[in-house]
C-alpha positions as CSV (number, residue, x, y, z in Angstrom):
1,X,-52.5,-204.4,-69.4
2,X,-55.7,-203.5,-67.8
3,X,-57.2,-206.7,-65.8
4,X,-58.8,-204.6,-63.4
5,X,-62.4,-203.3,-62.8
6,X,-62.6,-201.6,-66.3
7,X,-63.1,-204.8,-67.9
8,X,-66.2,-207.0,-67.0
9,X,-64.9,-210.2,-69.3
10,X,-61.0,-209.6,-68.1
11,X,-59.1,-213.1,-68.2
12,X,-58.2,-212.6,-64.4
13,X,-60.6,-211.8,-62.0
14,X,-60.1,-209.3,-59.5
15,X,-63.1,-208.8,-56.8
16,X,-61.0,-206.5,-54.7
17,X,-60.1,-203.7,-57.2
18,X,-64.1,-204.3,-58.1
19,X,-64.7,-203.5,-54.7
20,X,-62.2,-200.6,-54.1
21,X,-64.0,-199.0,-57.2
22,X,-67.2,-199.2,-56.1
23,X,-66.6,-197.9,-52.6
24,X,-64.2,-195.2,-54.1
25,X,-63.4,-192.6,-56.4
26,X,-64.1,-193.9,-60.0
27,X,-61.5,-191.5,-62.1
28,X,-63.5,-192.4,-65.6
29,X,-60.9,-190.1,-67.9
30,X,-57.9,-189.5,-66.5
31,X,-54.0,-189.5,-68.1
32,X,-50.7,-190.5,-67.2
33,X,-47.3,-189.8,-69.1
34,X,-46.4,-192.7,-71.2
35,X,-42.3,-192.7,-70.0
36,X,-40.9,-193.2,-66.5
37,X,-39.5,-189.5,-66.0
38,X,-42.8,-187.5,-66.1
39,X,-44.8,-190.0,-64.7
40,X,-42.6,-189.9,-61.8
41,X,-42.2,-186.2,-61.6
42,X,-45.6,-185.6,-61.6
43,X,-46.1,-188.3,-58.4
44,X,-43.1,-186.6,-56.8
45,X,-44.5,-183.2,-57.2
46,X,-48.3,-183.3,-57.9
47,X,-47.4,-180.9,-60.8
48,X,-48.2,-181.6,-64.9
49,X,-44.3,-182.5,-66.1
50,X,-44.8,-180.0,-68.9
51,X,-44.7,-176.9,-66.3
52,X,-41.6,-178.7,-65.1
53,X,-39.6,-179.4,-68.1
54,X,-39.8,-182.8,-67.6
55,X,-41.8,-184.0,-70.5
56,X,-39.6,-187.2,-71.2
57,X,-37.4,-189.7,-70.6
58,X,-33.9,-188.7,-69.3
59,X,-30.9,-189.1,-70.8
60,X,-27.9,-190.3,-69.4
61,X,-25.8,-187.3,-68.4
62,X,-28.4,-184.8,-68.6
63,X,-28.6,-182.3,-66.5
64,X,-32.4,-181.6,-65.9
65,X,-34.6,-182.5,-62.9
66,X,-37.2,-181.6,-60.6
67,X,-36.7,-178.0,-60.4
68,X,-35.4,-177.4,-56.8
69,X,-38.1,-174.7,-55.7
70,X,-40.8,-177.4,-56.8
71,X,-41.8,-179.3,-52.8
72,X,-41.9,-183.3,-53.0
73,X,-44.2,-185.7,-51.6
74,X,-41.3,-187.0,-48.9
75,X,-40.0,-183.3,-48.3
76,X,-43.8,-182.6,-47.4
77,X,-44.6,-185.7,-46.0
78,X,-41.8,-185.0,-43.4
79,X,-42.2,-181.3,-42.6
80,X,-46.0,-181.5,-42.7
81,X,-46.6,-185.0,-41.3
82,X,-43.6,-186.2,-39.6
83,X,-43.6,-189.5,-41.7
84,X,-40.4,-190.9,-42.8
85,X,-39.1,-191.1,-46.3
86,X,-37.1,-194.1,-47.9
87,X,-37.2,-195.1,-51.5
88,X,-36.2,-198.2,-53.3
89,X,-36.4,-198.5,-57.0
90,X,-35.6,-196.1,-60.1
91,X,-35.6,-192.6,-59.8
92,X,-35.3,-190.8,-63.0
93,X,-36.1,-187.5,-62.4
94,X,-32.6,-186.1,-61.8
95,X,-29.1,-186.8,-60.5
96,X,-26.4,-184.8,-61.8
97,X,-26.3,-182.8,-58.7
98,X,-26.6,-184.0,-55.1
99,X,-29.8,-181.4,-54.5
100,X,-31.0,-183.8,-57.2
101,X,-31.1,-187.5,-55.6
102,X,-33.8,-188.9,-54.0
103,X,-32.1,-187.7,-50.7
104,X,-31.7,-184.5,-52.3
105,X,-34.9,-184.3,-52.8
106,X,-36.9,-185.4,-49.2
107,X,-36.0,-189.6,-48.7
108,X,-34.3,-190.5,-46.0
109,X,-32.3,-193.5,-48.1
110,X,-32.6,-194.5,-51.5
111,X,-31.2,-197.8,-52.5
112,X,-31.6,-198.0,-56.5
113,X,-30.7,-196.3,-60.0
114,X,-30.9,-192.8,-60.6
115,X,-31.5,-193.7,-64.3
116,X,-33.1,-196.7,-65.9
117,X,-30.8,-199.1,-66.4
118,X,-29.8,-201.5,-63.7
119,X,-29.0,-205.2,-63.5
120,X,-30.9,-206.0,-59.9
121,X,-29.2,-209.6,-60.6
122,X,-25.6,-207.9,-60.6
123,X,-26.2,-204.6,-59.1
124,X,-24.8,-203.5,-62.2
């Protein structure tokens, strides 16, 4: 829920977001995908996950991904920047091809699910 700067009354009090908004950018309508794939194939790509197929969740087994002519924030982060790349956590926005995975796709290491489920108790 939303117990950030947006809410004056909010049951937990948070002075630094407060600050942060007042010394930043204030984004007062702005939207992000409801479901893990687009979500995270617009932050991989800075692209709208309509105009990359990618509208929602995956399935397991499908095919689909970030297209491959698309950049991604660690590929350009890298060639642009010279910052390294590791990931940790879910990816879900592709793996049925190597070109696909997160070291496919610009991180050095990933260490985590290509799809959503995952036991992080069992590594399962």
């Amino acid at each position: 829920g939303d117990v950030g700067w947006t809410r004056p009354n909010a049951p937990i009090d948070t002075p630094v977001l407060h600050r942060y908004a007042r010394e930043g950018v204030i984004l007062g309508q702005h939207h992000a995908p409801s479901t893990c794939t687009p979500s995270r194939a617009a932050l991989m790509t800075g692209r709208y996950p309509a105009n990359l197929g990618l509208t929602f969740a995956m399935l397991p087994g499908s095919p689909a991904g970030l297209p491959l002519d698309v950049p991604t924030l660690p590929q350009e982060l890298r060639r642009q920047g010279g910052y390294r790349a590791h990931m940790v956590g879910k990816w879900h926005v592709g793996a049925a091809r190597w070109e696909q995975t997160p070291v496919g796709r610009g991180f050095e290491t990933h260490v985590g699910s290509y799809l959503w489920s995952m036991a992080y108790e069992s590594k399962a």
